[in-house]
C-alpha positions in Angstrom: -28.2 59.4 -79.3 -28.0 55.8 -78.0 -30.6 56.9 -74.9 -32.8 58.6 -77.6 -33.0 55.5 -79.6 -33.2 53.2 -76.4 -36.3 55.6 -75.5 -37.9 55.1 -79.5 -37.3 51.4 -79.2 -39.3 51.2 -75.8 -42.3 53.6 -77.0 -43.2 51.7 -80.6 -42.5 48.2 -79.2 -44.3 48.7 -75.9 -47.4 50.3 -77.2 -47.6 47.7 -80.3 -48.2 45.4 -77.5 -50.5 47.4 -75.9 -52.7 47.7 -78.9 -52.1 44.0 -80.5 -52.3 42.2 -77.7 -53.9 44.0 -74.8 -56.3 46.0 -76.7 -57.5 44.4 -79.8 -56.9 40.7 -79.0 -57.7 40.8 -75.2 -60.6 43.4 -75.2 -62.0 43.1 -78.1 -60.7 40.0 -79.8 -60.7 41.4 -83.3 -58.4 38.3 -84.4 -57.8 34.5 -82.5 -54.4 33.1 -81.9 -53.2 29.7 -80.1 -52.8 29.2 -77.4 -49.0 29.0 -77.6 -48.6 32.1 -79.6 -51.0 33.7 -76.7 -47.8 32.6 -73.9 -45.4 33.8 -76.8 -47.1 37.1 -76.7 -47.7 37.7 -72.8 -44.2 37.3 -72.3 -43.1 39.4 -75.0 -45.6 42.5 -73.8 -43.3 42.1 -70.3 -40.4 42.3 -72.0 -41.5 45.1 -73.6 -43.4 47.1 -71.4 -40.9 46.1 -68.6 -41.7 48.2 -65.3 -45.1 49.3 -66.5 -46.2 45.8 -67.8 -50.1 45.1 -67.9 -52.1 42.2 -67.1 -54.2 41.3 -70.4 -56.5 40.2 -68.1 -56.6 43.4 -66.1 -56.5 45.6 -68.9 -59.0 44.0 -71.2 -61.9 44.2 -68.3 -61.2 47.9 -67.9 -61.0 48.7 -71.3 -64.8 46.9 -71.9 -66.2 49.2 -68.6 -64.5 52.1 -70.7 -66.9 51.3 -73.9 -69.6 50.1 -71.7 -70.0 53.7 -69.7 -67.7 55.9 -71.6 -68.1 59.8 -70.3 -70.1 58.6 -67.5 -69.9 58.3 -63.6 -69.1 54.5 -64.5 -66.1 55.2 -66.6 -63.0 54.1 -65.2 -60.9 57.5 -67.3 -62.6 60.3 -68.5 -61.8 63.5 -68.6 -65.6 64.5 -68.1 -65.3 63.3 -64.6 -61.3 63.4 -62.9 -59.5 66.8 -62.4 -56.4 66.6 -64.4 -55.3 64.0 -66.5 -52.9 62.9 -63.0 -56.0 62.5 -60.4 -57.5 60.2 -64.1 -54.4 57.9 -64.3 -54.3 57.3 -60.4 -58.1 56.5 -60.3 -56.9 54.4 -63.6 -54.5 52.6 -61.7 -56.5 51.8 -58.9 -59.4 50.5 -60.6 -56.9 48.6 -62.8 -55.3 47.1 -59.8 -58.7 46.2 -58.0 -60.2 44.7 -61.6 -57.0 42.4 -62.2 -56.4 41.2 -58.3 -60.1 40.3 -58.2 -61.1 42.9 -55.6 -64.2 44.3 -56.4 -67.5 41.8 -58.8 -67.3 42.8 -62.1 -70.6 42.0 -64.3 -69.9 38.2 -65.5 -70.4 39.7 -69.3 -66.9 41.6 -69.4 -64.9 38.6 -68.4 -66.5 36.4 -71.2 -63.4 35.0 -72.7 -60.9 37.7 -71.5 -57.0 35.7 -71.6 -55.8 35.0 -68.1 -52.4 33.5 -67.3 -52.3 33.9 -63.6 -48.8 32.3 -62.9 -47.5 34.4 -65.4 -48.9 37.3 -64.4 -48.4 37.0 -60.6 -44.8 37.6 -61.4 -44.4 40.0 -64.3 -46.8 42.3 -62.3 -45.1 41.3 -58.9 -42.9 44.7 -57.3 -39.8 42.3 -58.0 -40.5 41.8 -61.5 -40.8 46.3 -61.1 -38.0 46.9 -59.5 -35.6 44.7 -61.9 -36.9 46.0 -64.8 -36.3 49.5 -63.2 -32.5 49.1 -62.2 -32.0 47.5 -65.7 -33.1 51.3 -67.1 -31.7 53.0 -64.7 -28.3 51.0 -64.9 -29.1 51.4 -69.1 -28.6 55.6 -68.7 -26.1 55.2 -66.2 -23.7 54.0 -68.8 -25.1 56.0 -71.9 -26.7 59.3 -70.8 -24.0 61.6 -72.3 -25.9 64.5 -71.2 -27.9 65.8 -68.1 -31.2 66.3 -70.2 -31.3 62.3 -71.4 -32.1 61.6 -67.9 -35.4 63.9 -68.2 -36.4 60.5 -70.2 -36.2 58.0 -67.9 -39.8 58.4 -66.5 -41.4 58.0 -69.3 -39.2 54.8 -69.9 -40.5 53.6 -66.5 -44.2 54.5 -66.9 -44.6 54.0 -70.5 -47.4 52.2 -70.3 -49.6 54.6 -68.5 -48.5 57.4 -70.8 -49.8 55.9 -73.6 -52.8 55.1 -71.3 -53.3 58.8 -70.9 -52.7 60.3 -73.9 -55.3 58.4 -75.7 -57.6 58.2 -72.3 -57.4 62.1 -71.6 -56.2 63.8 -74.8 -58.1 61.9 -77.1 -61.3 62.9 -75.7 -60.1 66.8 -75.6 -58.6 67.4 -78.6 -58.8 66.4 -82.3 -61.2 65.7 -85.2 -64.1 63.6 -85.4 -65.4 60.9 -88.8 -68.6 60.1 -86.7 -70.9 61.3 -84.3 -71.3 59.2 -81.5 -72.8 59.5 -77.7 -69.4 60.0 -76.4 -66.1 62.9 -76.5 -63.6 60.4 -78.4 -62.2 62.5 -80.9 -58.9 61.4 -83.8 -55.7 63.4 -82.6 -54.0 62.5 -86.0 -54.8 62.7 -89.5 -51.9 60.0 -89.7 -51.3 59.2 -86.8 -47.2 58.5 -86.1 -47.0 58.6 -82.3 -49.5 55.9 -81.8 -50.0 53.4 -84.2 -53.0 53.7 -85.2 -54.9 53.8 -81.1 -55.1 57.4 -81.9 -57.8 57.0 -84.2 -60.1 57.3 -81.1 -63.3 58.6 -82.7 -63.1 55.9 -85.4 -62.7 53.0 -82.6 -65.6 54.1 -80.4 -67.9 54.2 -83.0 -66.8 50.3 -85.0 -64.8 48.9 -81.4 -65.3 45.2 -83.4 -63.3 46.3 -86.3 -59.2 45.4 -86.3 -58.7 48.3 -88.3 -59.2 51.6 -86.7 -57.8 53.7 -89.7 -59.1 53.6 -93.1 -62.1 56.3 -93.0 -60.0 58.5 -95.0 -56.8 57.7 -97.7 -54.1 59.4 -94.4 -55.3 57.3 -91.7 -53.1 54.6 -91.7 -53.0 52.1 -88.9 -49.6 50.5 -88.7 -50.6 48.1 -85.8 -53.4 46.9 -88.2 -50.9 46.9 -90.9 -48.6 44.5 -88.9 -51.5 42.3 -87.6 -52.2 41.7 -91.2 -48.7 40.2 -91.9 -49.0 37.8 -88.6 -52.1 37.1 -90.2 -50.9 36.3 -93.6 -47.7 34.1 -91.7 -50.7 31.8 -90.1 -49.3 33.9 -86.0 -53.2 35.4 -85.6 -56.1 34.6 -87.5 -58.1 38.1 -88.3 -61.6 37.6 -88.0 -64.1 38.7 -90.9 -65.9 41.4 -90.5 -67.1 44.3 -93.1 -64.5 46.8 -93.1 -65.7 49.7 -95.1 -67.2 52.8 -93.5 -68.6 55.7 -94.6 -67.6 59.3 -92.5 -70.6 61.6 -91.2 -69.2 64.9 -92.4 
C-alpha cells in the first residue's frame, strides 16, 4: 500500500507542476507570478518530478512549436507523423533536449518571455541531479515493496514526466470526444477528467490555448489544476489574467 500511495503522490503532484507551471504559466502564461514565487516553483517542479524533471524553459518552447504546427511535419509529437507512441516520445525527447541546450535557432517569437533559470536548471536537469533522484526511488521500494508486482511501478516513477507527456501527446489526439472543430486531431479523453487534471481536455485547449481554464464547456468538465490556480490566485501566489471565459460547444 505504502508504494501504491508513494506512486499516487508522485503522479498528481508531478503533473500539477507540469500543467501549473510548465504548461500554463511558462507556455502560455495564462496567469503572472514574481519573480520569487517563479524560484519557489522551479524548485518545487524538481522535487516533484525528480528524475524526469523539465526545464520550463525547454518545455515551454516545444509546447508553442506544438500549437504553432500541430499534425504537421513541424510538430515536435504527433501521432500523424511517428510510428508508435515510443519512436514519438524519443523524437520528443530529442527535440526537447536540442530546444533547452540551445542546439538548433528557434524563431525569436517562441522565446518571447519564456522563464529561464539557467543555474538552476543546469543542475536539476544535470545526469547527477538523475541519478540521485533515481537511487532515492529505487532505495524508496527497496524498503517498502512488499510484493514482486509493486516493482512493475517503478518506471513510471522514474519517467513520470514523459508519461504524462505521451498520454496527452499521443492518446489525446487518437481517442476521445471533441466540443469544437478545429484544424487539428486533439480530441477530450475524459468527460471528467481524474487522471490528469484537467490537461486532458485536449480538444478544449487547442481551440482557446490563452484560456487558464481548459474545462468548463460542459457542467462534468472540471479542471482541478484550474481549480487550484484559482486559490493561489485568491492567496495573492499567481495573478490570473482576465480574459473572457465562456465558450459555447459546436455540437
Amino acid at each position: 500500500m505504502t508504494i501504491i500511495i508513494f506512486v499516487v503522490i508522485l503522479w498528481y503532484s508531478g503533473l500539477f507542476f507540469q500543467s501549473f507551471f510548465l504548461h500554463r504559466y511558462a507556455a502560455h502564461q495564462t496567469f503572472t507570478m514574481s519573480k520569487t514565487a517563479e524560484r519557489i516553483t522551479y524548485i518545487l517542479t524538481w522535487i516533484f518530478q525528480g528524475p524526469s524533471y523539465l526545464s520550463a524553459y525547454g518545455y515551454g518552447i516545444m509546447h508553442r512549436i506544438h500549437h504553432a504546427f500541430t499534425d504537421t511535419e513541424k510538430d515536435p509529437h504527433s501521432p500523424s507523423y511517428d510510428e508508435n507512441l515510443f519512436a514519438m516520445m524519443w523524437k520528443t525527447k530529442n527535440i526537447y533536449q536540442d530546444i533547452n541546450n540551445d542546439r538548433i535557432e528557434v524563431d525569436k517569437k517562441f522565446k518571447i518571455n519564456i522563464p529561464q533559470w539557467k543555474r538552476f536548471d543546469a543542475f536539476a536537469s544535470s545526469r547527477l541531479s538523475r541519478v540521485l533522484w533515481g537511487a532515492l526511488y529505487i532505495a524508496f521500494f527497496a524498503v517498502f515493496a512488499t510484493a514482486w508486482w509493486q516493482w512493475l511501478l517503478l518506471p513510471i516513477a522514474l519517467f513520470m514526466a514523459p508519461v504524462h507527456g505521451v498520454i496527452i501527446n499521443w492518446f489525446a489526439h487518437i481517442i476521445g470526444y471533441t466540443n469544437f472543430k478545429t484544424t487539428d486531431t486533439s480530441k477530450n479523453l475524459f468527460r471528467f477528467d481524474f487522471l490528469m487534471m484537467g490537461e486532458g481536455y485536449h480538444n478544449n485547449h487547442h481551440k482557446f490555448a490563452a484560456r487558464p481554464n481548459f474545462g468548463g464547456v460542459h457542467w462534468y468538465e472540471i479542471d482541478v489544476t484550474y481549480a487550484i490556480m484559482k486559490m493561489l490566485h485568491a492567496v495573492g501566489f499567481i495573478k490570473l489574467k482576465p480574459i473572457a471565459l465562456k465558450v459555447k460547444a459546436v455540437r
